[in-house]
C-alpha positions, 0 to 999 in steps of 0.5 A, a space after each residue: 546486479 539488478 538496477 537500484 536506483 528509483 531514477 528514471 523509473 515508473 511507479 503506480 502507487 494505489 491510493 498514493 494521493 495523501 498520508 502514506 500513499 502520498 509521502 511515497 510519491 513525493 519521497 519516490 518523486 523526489 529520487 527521480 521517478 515517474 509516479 502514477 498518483 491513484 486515487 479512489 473517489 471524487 473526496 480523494 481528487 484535491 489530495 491527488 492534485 496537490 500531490 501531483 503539483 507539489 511534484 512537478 513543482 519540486 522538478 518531477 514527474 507525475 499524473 493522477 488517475 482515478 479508479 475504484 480498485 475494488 472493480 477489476 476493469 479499473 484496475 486493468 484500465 489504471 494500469 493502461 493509463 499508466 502504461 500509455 503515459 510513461 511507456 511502461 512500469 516497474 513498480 506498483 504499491 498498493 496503499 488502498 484499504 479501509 479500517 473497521 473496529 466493531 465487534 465480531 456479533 455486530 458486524 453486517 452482512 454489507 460491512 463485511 462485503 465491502 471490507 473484504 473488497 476494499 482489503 483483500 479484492 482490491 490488493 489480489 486484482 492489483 497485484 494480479 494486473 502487476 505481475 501482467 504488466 510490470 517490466 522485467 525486474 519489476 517490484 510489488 508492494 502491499 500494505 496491510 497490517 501488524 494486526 496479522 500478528 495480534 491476539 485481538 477482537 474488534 478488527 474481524 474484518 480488517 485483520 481478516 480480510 488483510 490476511 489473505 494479502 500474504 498468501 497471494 504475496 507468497 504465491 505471486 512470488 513464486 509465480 512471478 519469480 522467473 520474470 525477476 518480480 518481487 513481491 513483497 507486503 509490509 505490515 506497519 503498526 497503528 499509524 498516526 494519520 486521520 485513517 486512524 484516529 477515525 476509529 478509536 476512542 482516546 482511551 484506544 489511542 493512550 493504549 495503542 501509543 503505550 503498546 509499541 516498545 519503542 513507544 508511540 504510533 507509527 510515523 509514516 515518515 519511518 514506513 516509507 524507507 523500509 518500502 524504497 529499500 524493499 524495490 530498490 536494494 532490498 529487491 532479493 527480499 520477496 514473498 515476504 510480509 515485514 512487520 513494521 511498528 516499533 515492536 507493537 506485535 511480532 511473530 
């Protein structure tokens, strides 16, 4: 029987300073762990504090680190901090990523570098330096997105570059398996946080709100059971990616 419980367990959560990334660390903080609050710039470094003081404040366990996870030497070293820091870790979540709506013809040759590092670089060095570093039993998390099961333009280079994450869940399953590491990617629907709205037009965001069949956006509040099911009870789930947006797309 593998342990299933969040108590006493050390979580990196990659961009885990505010929206999803920071209700994850409360929620996880709150059933007992350790969190690692990353974040990317000196813009995020208020929403990490805070979220590292509502923790403590709240009785728990936290620090923030800072690092540019599109760099793989601060990956590497925000693992070792954690490291140093708790003594070990046994899960990661990765949060980060970037959100751009443009048409495929007007796309530029540095939008398309930068999306691909912040989506999919980022996400395969995070998980790389995971399957090094987490303890035995460990558990991977990725978020990327429902558009991997759409038919849409405008999204080439955030779908795009978020695919790829479920083949490097696949094969870092397969790979990390013998060590009991899961690694599983969760796919949520157009979410209801400024990382959205920053992209759409009100007539985007009406559409977008009547396209779920149970109607609405996605709460992140209905996004971080399913990964706190995934490393905890739902650990013989790996090499999955699990579409969670309220019937928006499906495969």
């Amino acid at each position: 029987m593998k342990e299933r419980s969040l108590n006493g367990k050390v979580v990196l959560i990659g961009g885990g300073a505010k929206n999803l990334g920071g209700l994850i660390s409360r929620t996880f903080a709150a059933d007992g762990a350790k969190i690692a609050v990353h974040f990317n710039s000196l813009s995020t470094k208020e929403d990490a504090d805070k979220t590292v003081s509502d923790i403590e404040a709240a009785g728990g366990n936290a620090f923030a680190i800072r690092g540019d996870f599109t760099r793989v030497a601060e990956v590497v070293a925000a693992f070792a901090a954690v490291k140093k820091q708790y003594g070990g870790i046994d899960i990661a979540i990765n949060t980060v990523g970037k959100v751009l709506k443009k048409p495929f013809g007007e796309t530029t040759e540095a939008e398309y570098d930068s999306m691909a590092a912040i989506n999919s670089k980022a996400a395969y060095f995070f998980i790389q330096e995971a399957g090094k570093q987490l303890n035995d039993g460990g558990k991977i998390c990725t978020i990327v997105t429902s558009l991997l099961a759409a038919y849409t333009g405008f999204y080439s280079t955030y779908g795009g570059m978020k695919a790829p994450v479920e083949h490097f869940t696949r094969a870092a399953s397969k790979e990390f398996g013998g060590r009991g590491i899961s690694v599983t990617a969760v796919g949520p629907g157009p979410m209801d946080t400024p990382f959205f709205y920053g992209q759409e037009s009100p007539e985007a965001v009406a559409y977008h709100q009547s396209a779920s069949a149970l109607g609405g956006l996605t709460k992140i509040e209905d996004i971080v059971p399913l990964i706190k099911f995934l490393v905890t009870d739902g650990w013989w789930i790996t090499g999955q990616t699990i579409f969670a947006n309220g019937g928006y797309t499906t495969r």
